[in-house]
C-alpha positions in Angstrom: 0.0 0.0 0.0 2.3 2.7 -1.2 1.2 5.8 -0.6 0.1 8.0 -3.9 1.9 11.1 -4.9 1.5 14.7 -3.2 -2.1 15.9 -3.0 -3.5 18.2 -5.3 0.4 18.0 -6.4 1.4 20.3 -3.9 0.2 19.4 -0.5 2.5 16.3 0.4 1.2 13.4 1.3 2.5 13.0 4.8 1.1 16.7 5.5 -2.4 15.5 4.5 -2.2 11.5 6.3 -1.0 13.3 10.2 -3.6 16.3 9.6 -6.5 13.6 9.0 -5.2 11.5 11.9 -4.6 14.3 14.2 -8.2 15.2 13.3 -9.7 12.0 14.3 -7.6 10.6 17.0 -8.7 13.9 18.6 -12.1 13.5 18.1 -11.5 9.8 19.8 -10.0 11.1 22.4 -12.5 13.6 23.2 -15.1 11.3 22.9 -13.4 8.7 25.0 -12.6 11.0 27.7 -16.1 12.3 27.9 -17.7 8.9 27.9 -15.6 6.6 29.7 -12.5 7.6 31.5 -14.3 10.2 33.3 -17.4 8.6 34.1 -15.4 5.4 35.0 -13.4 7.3 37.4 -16.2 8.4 39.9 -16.4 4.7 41.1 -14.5 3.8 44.0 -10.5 2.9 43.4 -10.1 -0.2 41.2 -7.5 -3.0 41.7 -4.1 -1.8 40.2 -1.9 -3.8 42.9 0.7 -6.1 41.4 1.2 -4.4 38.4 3.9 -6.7 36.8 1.6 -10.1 37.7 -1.9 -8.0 36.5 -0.2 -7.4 33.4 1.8 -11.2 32.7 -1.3 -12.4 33.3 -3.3 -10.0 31.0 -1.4 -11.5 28.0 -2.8 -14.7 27.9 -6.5 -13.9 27.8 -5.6 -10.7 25.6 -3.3 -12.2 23.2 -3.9 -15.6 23.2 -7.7 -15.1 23.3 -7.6 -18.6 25.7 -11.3 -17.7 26.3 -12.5 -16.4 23.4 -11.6 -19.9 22.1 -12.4 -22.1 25.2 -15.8 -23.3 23.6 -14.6 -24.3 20.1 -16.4 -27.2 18.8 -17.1 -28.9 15.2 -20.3 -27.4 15.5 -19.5 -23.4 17.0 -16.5 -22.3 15.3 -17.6 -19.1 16.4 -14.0 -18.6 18.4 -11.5 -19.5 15.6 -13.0 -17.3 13.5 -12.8 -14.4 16.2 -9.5 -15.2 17.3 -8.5 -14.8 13.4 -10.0 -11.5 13.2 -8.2 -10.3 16.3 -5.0 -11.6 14.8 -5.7 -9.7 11.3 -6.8 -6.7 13.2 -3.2 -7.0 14.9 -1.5 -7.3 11.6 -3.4 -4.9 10.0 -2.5 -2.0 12.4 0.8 -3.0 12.4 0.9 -2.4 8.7 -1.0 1.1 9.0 1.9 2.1 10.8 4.5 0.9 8.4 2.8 1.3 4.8 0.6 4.8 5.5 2.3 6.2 8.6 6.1 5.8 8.4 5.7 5.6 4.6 3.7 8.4 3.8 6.9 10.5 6.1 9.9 8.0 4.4 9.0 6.3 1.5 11.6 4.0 1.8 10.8 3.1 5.6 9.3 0.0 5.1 12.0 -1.4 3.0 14.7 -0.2 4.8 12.6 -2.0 8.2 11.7 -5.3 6.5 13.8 -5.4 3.2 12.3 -6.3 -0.3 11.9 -9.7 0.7 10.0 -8.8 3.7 7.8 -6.4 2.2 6.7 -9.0 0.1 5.9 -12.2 2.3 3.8 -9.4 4.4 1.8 -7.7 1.6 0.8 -11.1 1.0 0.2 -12.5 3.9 -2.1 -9.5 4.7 -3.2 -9.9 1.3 -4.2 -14.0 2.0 -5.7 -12.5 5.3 -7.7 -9.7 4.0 -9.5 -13.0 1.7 -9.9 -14.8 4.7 -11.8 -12.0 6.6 -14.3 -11.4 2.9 -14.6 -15.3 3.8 -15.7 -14.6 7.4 -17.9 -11.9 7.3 -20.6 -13.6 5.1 -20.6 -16.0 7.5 -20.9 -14.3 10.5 -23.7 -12.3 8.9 -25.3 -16.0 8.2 -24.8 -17.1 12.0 -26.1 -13.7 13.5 -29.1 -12.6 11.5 -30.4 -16.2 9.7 -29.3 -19.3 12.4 -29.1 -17.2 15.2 -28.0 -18.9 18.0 -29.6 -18.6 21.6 -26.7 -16.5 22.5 -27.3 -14.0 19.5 -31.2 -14.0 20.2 -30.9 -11.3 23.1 -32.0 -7.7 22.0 -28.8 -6.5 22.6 -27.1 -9.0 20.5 -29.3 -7.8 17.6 -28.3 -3.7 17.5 -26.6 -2.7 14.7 -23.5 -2.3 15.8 -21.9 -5.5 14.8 -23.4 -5.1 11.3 -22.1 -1.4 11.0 -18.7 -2.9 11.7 -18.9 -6.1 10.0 -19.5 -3.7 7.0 -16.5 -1.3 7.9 -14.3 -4.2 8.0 -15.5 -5.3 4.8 -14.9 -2.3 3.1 -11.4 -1.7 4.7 -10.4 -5.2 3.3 -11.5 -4.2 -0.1 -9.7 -1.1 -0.5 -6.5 -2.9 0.9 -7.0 -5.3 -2.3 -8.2 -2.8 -4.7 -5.5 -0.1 -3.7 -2.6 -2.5 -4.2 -4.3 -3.9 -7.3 -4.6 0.1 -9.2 -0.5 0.3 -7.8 0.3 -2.9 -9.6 -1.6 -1.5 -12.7 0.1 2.3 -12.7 3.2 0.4 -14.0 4.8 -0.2 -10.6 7.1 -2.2 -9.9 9.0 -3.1 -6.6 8.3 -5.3 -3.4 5.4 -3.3 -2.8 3.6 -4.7 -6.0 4.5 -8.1 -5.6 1.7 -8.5 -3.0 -0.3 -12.1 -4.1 -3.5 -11.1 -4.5 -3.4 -7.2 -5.3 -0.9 -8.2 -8.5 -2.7 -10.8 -10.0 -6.0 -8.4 -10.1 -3.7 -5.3 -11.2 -2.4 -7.6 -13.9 -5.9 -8.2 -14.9 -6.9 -4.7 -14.7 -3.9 -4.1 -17.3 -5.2 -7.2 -19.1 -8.9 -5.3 -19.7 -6.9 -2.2 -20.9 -7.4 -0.2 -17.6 -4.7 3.1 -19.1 -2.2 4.0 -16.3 -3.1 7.0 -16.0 -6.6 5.8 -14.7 -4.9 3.4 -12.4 -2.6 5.7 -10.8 -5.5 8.2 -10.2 -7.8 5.0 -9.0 -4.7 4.3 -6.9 -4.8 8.1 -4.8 -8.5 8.0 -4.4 -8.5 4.1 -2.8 -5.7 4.9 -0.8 -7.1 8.0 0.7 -10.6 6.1 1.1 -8.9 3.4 3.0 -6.9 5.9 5.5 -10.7 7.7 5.8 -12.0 4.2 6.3 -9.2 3.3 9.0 -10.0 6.5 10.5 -13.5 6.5 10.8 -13.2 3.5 12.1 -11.0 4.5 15.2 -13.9 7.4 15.8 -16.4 4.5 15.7 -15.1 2.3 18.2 -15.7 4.3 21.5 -19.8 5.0 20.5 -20.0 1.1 19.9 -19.8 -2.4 21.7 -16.3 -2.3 20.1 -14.8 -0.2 22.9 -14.4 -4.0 24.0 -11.2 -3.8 22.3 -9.7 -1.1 24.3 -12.0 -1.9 27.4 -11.4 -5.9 27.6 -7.5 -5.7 28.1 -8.3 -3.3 30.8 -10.5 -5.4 32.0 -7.9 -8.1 32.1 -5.2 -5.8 33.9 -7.9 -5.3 37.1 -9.3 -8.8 37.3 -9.3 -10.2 40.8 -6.6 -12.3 41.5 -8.0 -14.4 44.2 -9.8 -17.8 43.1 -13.2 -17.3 41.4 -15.5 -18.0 44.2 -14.3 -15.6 46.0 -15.6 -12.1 46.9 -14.4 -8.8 47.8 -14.4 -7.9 52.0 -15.3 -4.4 52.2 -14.5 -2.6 55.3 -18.0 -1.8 56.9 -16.5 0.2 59.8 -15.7 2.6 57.0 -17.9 2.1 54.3 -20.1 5.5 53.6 -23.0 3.3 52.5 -23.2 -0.7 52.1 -23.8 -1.9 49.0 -23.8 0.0 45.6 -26.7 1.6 44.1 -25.2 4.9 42.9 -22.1 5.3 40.3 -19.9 6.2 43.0 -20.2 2.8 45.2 -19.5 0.5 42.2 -15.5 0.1 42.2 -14.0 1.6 38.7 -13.6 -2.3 37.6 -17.4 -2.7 37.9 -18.3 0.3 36.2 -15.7 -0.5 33.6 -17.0 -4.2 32.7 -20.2 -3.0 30.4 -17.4 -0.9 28.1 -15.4 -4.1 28.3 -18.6 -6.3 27.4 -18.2 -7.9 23.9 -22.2 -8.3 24.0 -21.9 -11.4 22.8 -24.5 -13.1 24.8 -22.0 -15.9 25.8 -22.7 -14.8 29.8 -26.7 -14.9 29.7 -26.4 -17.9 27.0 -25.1 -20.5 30.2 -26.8 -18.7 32.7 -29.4 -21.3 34.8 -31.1 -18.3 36.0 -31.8 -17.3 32.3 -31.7 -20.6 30.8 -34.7 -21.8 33.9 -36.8 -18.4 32.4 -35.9 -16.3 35.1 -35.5 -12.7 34.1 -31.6 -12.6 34.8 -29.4 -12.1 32.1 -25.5 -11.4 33.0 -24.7 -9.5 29.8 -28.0 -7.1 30.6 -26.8 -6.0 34.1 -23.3 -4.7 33.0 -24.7 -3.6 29.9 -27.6 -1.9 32.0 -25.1 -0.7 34.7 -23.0 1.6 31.4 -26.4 2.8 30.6 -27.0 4.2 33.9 -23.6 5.6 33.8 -24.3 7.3 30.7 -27.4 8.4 31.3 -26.7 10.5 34.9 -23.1 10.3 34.6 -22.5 13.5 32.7 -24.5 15.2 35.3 -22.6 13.1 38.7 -19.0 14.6 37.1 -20.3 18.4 36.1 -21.5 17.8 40.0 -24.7 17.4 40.0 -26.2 14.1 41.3 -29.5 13.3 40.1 -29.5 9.7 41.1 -32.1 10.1 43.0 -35.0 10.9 40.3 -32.9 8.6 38.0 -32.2 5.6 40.0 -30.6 2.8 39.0 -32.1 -0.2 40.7 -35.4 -0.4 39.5 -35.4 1.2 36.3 -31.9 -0.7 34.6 -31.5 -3.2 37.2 -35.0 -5.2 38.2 -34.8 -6.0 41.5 -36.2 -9.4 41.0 -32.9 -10.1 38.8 -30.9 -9.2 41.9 -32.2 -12.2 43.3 -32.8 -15.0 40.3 -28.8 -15.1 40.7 -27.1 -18.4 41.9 -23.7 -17.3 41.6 -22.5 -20.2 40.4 -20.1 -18.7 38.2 -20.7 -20.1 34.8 -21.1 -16.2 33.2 -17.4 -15.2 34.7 -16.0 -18.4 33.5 -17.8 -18.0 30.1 -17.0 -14.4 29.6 -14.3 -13.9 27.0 -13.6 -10.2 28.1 -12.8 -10.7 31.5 -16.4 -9.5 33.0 -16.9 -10.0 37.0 -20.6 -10.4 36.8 -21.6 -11.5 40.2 -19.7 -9.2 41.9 -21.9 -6.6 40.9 -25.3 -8.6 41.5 -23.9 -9.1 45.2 -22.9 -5.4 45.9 -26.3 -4.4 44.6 -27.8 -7.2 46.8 -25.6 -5.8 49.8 -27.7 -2.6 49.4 -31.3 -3.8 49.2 -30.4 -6.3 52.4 -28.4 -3.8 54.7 -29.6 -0.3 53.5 -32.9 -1.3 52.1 -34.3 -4.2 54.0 -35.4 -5.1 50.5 -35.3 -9.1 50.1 -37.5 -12.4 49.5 -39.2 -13.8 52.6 -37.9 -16.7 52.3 -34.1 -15.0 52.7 -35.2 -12.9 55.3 -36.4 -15.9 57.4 -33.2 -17.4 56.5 -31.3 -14.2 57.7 -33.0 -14.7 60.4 -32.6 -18.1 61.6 -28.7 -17.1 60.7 -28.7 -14.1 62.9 -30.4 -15.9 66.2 -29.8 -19.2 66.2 -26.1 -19.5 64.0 -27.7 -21.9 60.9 -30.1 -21.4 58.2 -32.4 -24.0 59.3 -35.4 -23.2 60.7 -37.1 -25.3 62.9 -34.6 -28.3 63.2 -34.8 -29.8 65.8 -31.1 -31.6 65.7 -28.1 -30.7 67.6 -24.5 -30.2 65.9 -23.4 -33.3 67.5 -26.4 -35.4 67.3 -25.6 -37.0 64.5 -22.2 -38.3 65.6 -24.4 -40.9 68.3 -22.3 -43.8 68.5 -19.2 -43.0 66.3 -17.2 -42.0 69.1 -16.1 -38.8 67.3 -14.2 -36.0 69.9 -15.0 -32.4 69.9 -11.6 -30.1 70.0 -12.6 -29.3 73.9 -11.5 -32.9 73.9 -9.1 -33.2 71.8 -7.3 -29.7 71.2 -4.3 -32.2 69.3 -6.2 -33.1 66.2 -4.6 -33.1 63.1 -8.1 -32.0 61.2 -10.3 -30.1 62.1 -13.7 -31.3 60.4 -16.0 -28.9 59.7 -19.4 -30.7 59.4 -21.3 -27.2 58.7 -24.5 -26.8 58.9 -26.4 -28.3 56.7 -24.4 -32.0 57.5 -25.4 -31.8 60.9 -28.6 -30.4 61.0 -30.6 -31.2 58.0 -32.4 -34.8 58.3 -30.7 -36.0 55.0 -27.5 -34.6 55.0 -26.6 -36.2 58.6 -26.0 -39.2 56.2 -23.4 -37.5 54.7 -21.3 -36.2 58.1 -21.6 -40.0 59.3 -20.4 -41.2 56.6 -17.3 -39.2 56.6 -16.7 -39.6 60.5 -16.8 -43.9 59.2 -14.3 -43.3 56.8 -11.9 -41.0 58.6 -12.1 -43.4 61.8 -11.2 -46.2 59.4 -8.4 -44.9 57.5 -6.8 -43.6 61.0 -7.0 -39.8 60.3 -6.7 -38.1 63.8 -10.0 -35.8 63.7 -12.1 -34.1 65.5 -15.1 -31.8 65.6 -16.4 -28.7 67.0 -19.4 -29.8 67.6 -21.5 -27.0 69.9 -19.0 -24.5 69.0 -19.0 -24.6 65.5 -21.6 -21.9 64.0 -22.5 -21.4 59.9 -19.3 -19.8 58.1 -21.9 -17.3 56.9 -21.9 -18.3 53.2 -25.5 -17.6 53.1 -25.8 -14.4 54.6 -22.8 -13.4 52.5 -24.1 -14.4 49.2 -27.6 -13.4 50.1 -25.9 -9.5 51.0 -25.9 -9.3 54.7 -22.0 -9.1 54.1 -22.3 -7.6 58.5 -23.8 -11.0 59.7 -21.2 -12.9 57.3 -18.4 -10.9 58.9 -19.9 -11.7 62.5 -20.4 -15.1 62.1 -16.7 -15.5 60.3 -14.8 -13.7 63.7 -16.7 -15.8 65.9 -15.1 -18.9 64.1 -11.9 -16.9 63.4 -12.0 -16.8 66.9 -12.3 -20.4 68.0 -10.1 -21.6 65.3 -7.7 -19.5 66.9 -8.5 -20.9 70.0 -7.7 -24.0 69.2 -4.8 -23.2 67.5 -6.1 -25.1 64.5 -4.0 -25.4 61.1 -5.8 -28.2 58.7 -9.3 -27.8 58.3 -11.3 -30.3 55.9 -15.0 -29.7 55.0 -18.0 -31.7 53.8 -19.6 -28.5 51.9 -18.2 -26.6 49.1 -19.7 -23.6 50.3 -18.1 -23.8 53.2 -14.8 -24.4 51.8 -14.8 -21.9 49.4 -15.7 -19.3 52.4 -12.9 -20.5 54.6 -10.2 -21.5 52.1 -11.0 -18.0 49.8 -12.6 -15.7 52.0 -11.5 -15.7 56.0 -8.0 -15.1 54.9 -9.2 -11.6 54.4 -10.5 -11.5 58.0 -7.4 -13.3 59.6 -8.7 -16.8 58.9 -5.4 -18.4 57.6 -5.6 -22.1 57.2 -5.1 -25.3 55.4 -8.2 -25.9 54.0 -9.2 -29.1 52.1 -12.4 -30.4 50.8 -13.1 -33.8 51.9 -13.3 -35.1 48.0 -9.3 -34.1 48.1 -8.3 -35.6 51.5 -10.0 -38.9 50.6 -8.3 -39.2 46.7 -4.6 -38.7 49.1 -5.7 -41.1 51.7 -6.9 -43.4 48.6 -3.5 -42.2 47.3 -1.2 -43.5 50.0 -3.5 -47.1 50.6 -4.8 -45.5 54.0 -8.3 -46.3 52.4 -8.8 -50.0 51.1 -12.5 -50.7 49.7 -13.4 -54.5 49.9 -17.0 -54.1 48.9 -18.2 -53.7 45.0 -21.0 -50.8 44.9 -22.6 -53.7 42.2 -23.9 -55.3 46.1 -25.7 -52.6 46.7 -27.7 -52.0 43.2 -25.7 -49.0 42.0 -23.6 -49.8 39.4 -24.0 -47.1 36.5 -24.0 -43.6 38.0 -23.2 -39.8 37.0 -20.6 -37.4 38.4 -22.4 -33.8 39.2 -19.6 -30.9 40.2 -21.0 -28.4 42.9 -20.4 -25.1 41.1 -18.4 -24.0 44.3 -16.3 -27.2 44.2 -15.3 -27.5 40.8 -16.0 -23.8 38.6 -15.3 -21.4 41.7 -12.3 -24.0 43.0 -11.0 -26.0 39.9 -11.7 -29.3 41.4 -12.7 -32.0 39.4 -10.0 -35.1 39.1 -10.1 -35.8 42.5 -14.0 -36.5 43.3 -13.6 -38.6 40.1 -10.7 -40.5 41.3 -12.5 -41.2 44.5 -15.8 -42.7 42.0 -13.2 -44.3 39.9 -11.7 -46.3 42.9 -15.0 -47.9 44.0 -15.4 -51.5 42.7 -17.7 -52.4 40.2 -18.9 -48.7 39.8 -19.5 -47.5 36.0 -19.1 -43.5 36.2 -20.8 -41.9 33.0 -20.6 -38.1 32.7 -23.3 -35.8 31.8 -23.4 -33.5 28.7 -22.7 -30.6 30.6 -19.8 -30.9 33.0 -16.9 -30.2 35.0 -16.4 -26.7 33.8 -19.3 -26.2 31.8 -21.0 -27.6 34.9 -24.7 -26.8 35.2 -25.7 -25.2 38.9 -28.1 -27.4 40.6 -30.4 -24.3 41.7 -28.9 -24.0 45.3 -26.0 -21.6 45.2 -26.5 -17.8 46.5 -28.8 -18.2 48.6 -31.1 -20.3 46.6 -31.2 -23.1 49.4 -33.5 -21.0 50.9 -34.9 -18.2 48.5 -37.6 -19.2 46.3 -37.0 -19.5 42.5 -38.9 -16.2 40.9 -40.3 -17.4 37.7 -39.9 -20.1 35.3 -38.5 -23.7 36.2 -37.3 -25.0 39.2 -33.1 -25.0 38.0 -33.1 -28.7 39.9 -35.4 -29.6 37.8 -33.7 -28.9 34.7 -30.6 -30.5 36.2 -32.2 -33.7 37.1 -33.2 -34.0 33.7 -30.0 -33.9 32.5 -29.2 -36.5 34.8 -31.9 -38.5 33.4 -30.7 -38.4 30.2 -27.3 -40.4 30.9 -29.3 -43.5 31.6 -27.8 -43.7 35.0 -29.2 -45.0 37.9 -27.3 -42.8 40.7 -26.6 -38.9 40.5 -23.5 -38.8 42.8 -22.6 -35.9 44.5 -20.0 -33.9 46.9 -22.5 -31.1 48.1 -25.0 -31.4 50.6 -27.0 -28.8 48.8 -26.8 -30.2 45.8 -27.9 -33.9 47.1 -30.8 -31.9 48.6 -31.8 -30.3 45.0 -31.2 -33.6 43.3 -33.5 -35.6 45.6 -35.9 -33.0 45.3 -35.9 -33.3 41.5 -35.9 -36.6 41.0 -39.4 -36.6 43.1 -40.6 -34.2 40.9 -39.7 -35.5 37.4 -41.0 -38.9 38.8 -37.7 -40.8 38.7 -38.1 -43.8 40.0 -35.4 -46.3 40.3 -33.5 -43.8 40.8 -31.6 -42.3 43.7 -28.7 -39.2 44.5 -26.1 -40.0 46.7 -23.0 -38.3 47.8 -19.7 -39.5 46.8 -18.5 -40.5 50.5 -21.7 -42.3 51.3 -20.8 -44.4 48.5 -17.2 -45.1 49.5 -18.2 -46.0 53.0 -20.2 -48.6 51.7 -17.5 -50.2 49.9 -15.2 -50.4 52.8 -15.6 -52.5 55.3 -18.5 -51.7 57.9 -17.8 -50.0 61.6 -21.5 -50.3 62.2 -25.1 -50.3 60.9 -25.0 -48.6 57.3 -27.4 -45.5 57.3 -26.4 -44.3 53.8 -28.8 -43.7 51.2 -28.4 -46.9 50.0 -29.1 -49.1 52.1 -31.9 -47.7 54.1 -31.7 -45.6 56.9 -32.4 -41.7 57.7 -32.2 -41.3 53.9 -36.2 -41.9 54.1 -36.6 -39.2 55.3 -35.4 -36.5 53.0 -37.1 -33.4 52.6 -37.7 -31.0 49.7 -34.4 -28.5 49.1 -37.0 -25.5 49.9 -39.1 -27.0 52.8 -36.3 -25.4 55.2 -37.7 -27.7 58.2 
């Protein structure tokens, strides 16, 4: 793409290319000061700790597009294609600096850089790559506007944005061809018309009997065309859903370092409000994640919540959230707040939303641009609970139970150490020695069903000869629930007071029978003080399994469960990363054929209990269990095994419901302590025992 001669034969060329660009960058600027950078910078300070790890581990997502292409599949290509279109947007900027930039000031720039040679394998490589993207664009214009996936069948997906830059691209790609083609036919000659594609048409424009004179005047008017295009295109990009291109790396650079699961500790002693319903209580990460939205829909696409017919969509509340910020924003910087006849909650974010989510955590491990999703549904939850009082009954009864009695569960009437009759398990008063702490939690010791769950465990721990013991009376909930439900005060009460007698103790290896609570104390106590070893049972019994501590001697085929199904808690597997071990643990059991559903480890669907949703009512739509069991149902297994107490709730819930007879949920270490040998009467699921008497998930006792 050599540039033509001087314009108008006196202006030269380089005059007229920085004059244009100065023009337009300027405009960009402008525009991107007015409608991002200042509007992102009334939030609250963003995370720009670490700067040399933030921006290692920027690269990867941002230049390797590792999540953009995550999903690839024979039948959604959808992620190749994109992450060749990044790559040729890479190598076409790189050659608008070269060929118009530095070439338009120095002809001979680009030669002297690359020499002849070089300038000829990269005109036509860019040439080979500006065919590929007249290949891709038809076809993204088939898959968005005719097949239309569920992802694309959002309203937002549907603006027309992406057409308006499908079409720029388009048109940019054919003025690169045609440009170098009217060069070729002027009668130059060089490594500049040696590009594939552009000669062989120049050669057929010479061929027709195109006159140079017309090419070289063809030549000037496509090569100023294409810097207009290239330009226009910068100006563009800030008014669109592109800004994702300068928004996701950002993005990328503030992402929270911590594991998934886990979320922010503000300080409340400090804290001017709770929550976030204004511009100003968002952080600047949260206000930036609807400019680094791609609105692709990939975030509402593998959302339960949405997917169940709830109103929640992921991609609508950041998206909804930018609005906002657009639409009082200007106001909020020239200092004049008007949030209060303008509200956000309410008007862009439905209240009812707030709630449908289970933050399970498939839209944050879906998202491509590095989006935090839930953290933004919890802050906004933090304010209706703590500022508000604005909730579901059925969380406020929860709340409530949390607040007076230390557990969820209203109306038990169970102890925490009831259901350790006859094991002969010792509190920590006992023995303060233990090498394990295990946490039962709440819903293992107090919920008729689960006590299956924190027998079993006590079995196989006694067996293997782990030196355990338990809190017992002095163990309260780690306040996952009030957390993710947005009483973050009651959360960070109920986490001192175990702080506390952790501390006590002097414990330092802590193994749980929940995910949720593991997830709280592993991920979220450290930020309180709480620093410990913390292990889910599913990873302590695949090292004890390991190191021949635990011998089975029983085939599960003697107890009539022989084909069964692996489901991964959302708070185990997504939010932790843990999947090989539980599997391992299956895989050892004798006679025990593990079959895995279509949507697993982490594509993982939520089994509807997660956030809250133990206890809060689903809104609208179906029960998210219920769409989970089916999916069960369709591996032909007989057994849905699990390593959640929640989810074994949701699943024995379900497959009531669907009417699934003949078939049964279990979790994983019920299962191994029937295959080793017995300590006692067997009052698994299994076999009989308190496993009659499970209850619905939502019943709450």
């Amino acid at each position: 793409m050599t540039p033509p001669n001087d314009l108008f034969a006196v202006i030269p060329v380089w005059v007229g290319v920085y004059v244009l660009a100065a023009l337009a960058l300027g405009v960009t600027s402008l525009v991107l000061y007015q409608r991002v950078l200042r509007l992102v910078l009334l939030g609250r300070s963003g995370r720009t700790d670490q700067p040399v790890k933030r921006l290692v581990g920027a690269l990867r997502p941002v230049l390797g597009q590792v999540k953009v292409v995550q999903n690839v599949s024979l039948s959604d290509r959808a992620g190749l294609a994109h992450l060749f279109i990044f790559w040729g947007f890479l190598s076409f900027s790189l050659s608008y600096g070269l060929f118009i930039f530095a070439d338009s000031a120095w002809r001979p720039f680009s030669v002297w850089l690359l020499t002849d040679t070089g300038v000829r394998v990269f005109g036509s490589y860019l040439d080979v790559v500006a065919l590929g993207f007249l290949l891709i664009i038809p076809m993204a214009v088939v898959r968005r506007w005719m097949q239309r996936p569920r992802r694309l069948s959002f309203d937002l997906t549907q603006k027309p944005d992406a057409a308006i830059i499908l079409a720029l691209v388009a048109i940019l790609m054919v003025l690169t061809i045609l440009t170098e083609a009217m060069y070729v036919a002027s009668g130059a000659v060089g490594p500049h018309a040696d590009a594939l594609v552009g000669k062989a048409i120049g050669e057929a424009f010479v061929d027709a009997g195109m006159s140079t004179g017309v090419a070289n005047g063809f030549h000037g008017f496509f090569w100023w065309l294409h810097l207009g295009a290239i330009l226009g295109f910068a100006m563009y990009i800030p008014l669109s859903k592109h800004m994702h291109m300068i928004g996701a790396p950002i993005s990328f650079f503030m992402r929270s370092l911590e594991a998934p699961g886990t979320l922010s500790t503000p300080d409340l002693e400090t804290a001017e409000t709770f929550g976030a319903a204004r511009i100003q209580d968002f952080t600047r990460k949260q206000l930036l994640d609807g400019y680094a939205c791609a609105v692709c829909g990939r975030c509402s696409e593998v959302c339960p919540a949405n997917i169940s017919g709830k109103i929640l969509s992921p991609m609508h509340v950041v998206e909804n959230l930018k609005e906002h910020v657009l639409d009082v924003g200007p106001e909020l910087a020239n200092g004049s707040d008007v949030q209060g006849e303008r509200p956000l909650i309410g008007p862009w974010l439905q209240t009812e939303a707030m709630w449908d989510c289970l933050t399970c955590g498939a839209c944050v491990a879906e998202c491509p641009v590095g989006v935090e999703h839930i953290e933004t549904i919890i802050d906004v939850r933090r304010n209706l609970v703590m500022e508000k009082a604005e909730m579901p009954e059925s969380a406020q009864n929860a709340l409530t139970s949390l607040e007076q009695r230390g557990h969820p569960w209203r109306g038990t009437q169970y102890t925490r150490t009831d259901w350790a009759e006859g094991l002969g398990v010792r509190t920590m008063a006992e023995h303060p020695d233990a090498e394990y702490l295990l946490w039962v939690g709440c819903t293992a010791a107090l919920e008729k069903r689960s006590r299956a769950i924190a027998r079993s465990m006590a079995k196989v721990l006694t067996r293997a000869g782990v030196d355990f013991a338990i809190l017992g009376e002095e163990e309260t909930c780690t306040g996952d629930p009030a957390r993710r439900m947005g009483n973050e005060y009651l959360y960070q009460l109920l986490a001192a007071q175990n702080i506390a007698t952790l501390d006590r103790y002097s414990v330092k290896k802590v193994v749980t029978l929940c995910p949720h609570c593991f997830n709280t104390m592993k991920n979220e106590y450290p930020a309180l003080g709480g620093k410990y070893s913390v292990m889910h049972y599913t990873e302590l019994v695949a090292e004890l399994i390991d190191s021949g501590a635990i011998t089975v001697a029983k085939s599960i085929s003697e107890v009539a469960t022989q084909k069964a199904t692996y489901h991964d808690s959302c708070y185990l597997g997504r939010q932790n990363g843990i999947y090989d071990q539980p599997r391992q643990v299956a895989q050892a059991l004798p006679g025990l054929e593990l079959t895995e559903m279509a949507l697993n480890r982490r594509k993982g669907f939520c089994c509807g209990a997660g956030g809250g949703h133990m206890w809060i009512e689903e809104s609208r739509g179906e029960r998210v269990n219920h769409l989970r069991t089916d999916q069960f149902f369709a591996t032909g297994a007989d057994t849905v095994i699990t390593s959640c107490p929640f989810c074994l709730q949701m699943f024995e819930e379900g497959i009531g419901a669907r009417g699934g007879e003949g078939r049964r949920a279990v979790d994983l270490i019920e299962l191994l302590d029937v295959s080793m040998e017995p300590l006692g009467p067997f009052d698994h699921p299994v076999t009989g025992g308190e496993a009659n008497g499970a209850v619905q998930a939502t019943d709450g006792q």
